[in-house]
Steps between C-alpha positions, in 0.01 A plus 500: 500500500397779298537457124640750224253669228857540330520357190126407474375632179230799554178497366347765349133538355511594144416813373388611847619849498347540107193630450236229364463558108159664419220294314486524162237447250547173421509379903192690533282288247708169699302598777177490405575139318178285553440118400260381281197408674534861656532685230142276390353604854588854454369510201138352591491717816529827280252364185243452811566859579463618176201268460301660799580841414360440133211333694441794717492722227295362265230472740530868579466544109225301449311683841510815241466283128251754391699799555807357338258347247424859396779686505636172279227611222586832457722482205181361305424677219140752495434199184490226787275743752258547218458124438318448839111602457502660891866648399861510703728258422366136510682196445351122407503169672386194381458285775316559874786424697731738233455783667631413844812309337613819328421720818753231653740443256523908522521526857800262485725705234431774660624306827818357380585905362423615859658249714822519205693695809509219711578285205821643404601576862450117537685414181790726594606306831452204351799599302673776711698207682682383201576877430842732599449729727502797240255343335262463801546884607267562193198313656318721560519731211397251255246367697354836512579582103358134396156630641517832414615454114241185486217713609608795303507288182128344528431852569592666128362166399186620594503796376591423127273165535190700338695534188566106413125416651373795294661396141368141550140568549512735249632256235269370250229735641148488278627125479505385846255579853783475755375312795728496749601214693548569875785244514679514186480946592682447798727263403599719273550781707684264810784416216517835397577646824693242626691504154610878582523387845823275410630734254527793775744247665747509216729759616522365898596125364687668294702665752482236748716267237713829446566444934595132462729563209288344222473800285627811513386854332793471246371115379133698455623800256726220301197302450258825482376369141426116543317578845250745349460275221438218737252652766279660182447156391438426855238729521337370191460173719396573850225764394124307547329687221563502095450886493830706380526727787584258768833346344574879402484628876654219663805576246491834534482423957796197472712724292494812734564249850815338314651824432388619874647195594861603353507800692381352835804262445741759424334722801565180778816435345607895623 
């Protein structure tokens, strides 16, 4: 006998005929949700990255130490060429392994600042999954900027080191013979570099907060006054030497990135 469909209630799929919502923010960073232990293993796979690429590079540094060595040396002073009876610019060790361990301890600075690329590209998808989409689109950008500013910072660090190395071996001169430690020189000149280094990245952390909605370029002119006050006495503190012109141009370098910092806020927020 042949039954009725009459009376039967129909079903119907729900919201088959609408189109499916699009993804927002929010679902995106759902989606990349990780547990614990992978977040750990993540995070020891891309440290081992970073780890060989340092590796890599500091051997390539310390292939050419005496180059590097040498260009190093040229913000010396002529006072600190003339202390060295067969001239050029000399330094002193005071042990017979010394020399190699500063040769080393060179090659890997200079090895962490080349392989930094690789470092922050590794740092940045470690934390790109927890990110919205709008903030991942700027990947590359900073990635790039990071380098670039970091590298152009330890570069005008160079350049105005010769003052600050200059005004300290010239203190208390007719008093003191200046003999120049190799390691304590280039310790000094690693933090100075890497000091300017770190303060080139002001305005792109800056700006990066400004993207996640931590700061904005209005909360930076409000509090104009206390942040200059705060990174001068900043600079009084992360500057290796006692000279005066090293607190002076690391002032003078933090104040001009906040204020460029402002107006790449205000630019990205066009």
């Amino acid at each position: 006998m042949a039954t009725s469909n009459i009376g039967q209630p129909s079903i119907e799929l729900a919201g088959a005929d609408q189109p499916a919502p699009e993804p927002t923010d929010e679902a995106e960073t759902e989606g990349g949700s990780m547990t614990l232990i992978e977040h750990l293993e993540e995070l020891r796979r891309r440290l081992f990255v970073c780890l060989i690429a340092i590796a890599v590079a500091s051997t390539v540094a310390f292939i050419f130490w005496n180059p590097i060595l040498g260009f190093l040396l040229t913000p010396l002073p002529s006072i600190a060429n003339s202390l060295h009876p067969h001239g050029g610019q000399q330094l002193i060790v005071h042990g017979i392994g010394e020399a190699f361990t500063v040769a080393l301890e060179l090659a890997v600075v200079v090895g962490i600042a080349g392989a930094s690329p690789v470092v922050l590209y590794q740092l940045w998808g470690f934390i790109a999954p927890g990110l919205t989409h709008r903030e991942r689109r700027y990947a590359a950008p900073f990635t790039f900027l990071g380098v670039a500013l970091f590298f152009v910072g330890a570069g005008v660090g160079f350049l105005v080191l010769r003052f600050p190395v200059q005004w300290l071996l010239l203190f208390g001169q007719g008093r003191f013979d200046p003999l120049i430690d190799a390691g304590s020189y280039f310790g000094f000149v690693a933090f100075f570099l890497l000091a300017f280094g770190v303060v080139f990245e002001l305005p792109l952390v800056l700006t990066f907060l400004s993207l996640i909605g931590v700061v904005s370029s209005r909360l930076l002119r409000q509090k104009r006054k206390f942040a200059w006050f705060g990174l001068w006495i900043a600079a009084t503190f992360i500057t290796p030497g006692a000279d005066p012109y090293s607190p002076i141009i690391i002032g003078v370098a933090m104040t001009a990135l906040y204020e460029l910092s402002i107006v790449l806020m205000r630019a990205i927020g066009k």
